[in-house]
N, C-alpha and C positions, 0 to 999 in steps of 0.2 A: 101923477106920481112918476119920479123919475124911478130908470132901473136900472144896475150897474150887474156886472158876471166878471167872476176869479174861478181861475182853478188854482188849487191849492195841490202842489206835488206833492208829496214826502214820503222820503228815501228811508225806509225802517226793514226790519229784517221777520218782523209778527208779520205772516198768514192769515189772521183774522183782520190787522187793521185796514183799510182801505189805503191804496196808492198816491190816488187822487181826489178830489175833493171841488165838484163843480158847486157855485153856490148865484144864487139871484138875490138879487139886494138890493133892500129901496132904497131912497135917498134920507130915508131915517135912522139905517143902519140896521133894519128887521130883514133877518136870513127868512124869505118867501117859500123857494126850495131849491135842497140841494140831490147832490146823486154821489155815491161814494162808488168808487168803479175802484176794485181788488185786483190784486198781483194777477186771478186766473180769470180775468175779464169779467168776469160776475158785476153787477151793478143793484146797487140799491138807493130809491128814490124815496123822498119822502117831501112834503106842500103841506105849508100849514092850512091849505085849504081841506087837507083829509083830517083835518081835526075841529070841524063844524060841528060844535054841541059840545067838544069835549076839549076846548079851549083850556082847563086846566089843566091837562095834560101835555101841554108845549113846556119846554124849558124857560121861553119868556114870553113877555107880555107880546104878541102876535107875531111872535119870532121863532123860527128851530132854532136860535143862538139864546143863550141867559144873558149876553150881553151886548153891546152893541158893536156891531161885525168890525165898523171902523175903527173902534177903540183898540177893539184886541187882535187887530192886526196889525195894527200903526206900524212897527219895523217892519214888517212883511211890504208894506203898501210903501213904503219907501227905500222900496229895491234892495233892502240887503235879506239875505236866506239865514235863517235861524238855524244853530245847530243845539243838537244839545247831546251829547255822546255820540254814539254812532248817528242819531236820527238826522235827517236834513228837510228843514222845509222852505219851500219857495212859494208866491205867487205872481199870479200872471191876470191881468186885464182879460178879459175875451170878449168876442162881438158875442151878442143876443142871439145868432145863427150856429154859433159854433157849441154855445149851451143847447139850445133847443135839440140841434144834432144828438147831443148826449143824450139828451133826457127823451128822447126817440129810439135810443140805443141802438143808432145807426151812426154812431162815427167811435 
């Protein structure tokens, strides 16, 4: 199984939404796990592996995504930033070291 890492920016002005958006992803397009890192550096992770036995409770079928990452990123994944009123979202490619960092919550 291959495995690809994005982070996903976006520029919103909500407190509760996450900033950032690291994500792992196979080469089937199932989000494995991601970590949403907030304006006050707080981080929350979550791997479909912590949901062993309670598989019906993913949003898809062996995915945190309901759909397939590459689908519903497609503009994203071909360089242009999404806006949609104030909000702004980018993605970015990252090395597997630069994730792991995160989800170590040491970078």
């Amino acid at each position: 199984m291959s495995l690809s890492y994005f982070r996903c920016d976006w520029a919103h002005e909500s407190a509760e939404e996450p900033v950032s958006i690291f994500y792992e992803v196979d080469d089937e397009g199932r989000v494995l796990r991601l970590i949403d890192v907030f304006r006050d550096g707080s981080r929350e992770r979550d791997a479909v592996a912590n949901y062993v036995g309670r598989e019906h409770e993913l949003p898809g079928v062996d995915s945190l995504s309901e759909d397939d990452f590459h689908d519903s990123v497609e503009a994203l994944l071909d360089d242009e930033d999404v806006v949609e009123g104030e909000d702004r979202l980018s993605l970015t490619p990252v090395e597997a070291s630069v994730f792991e960092a995160a989800w170590r919550l040491d970078a």
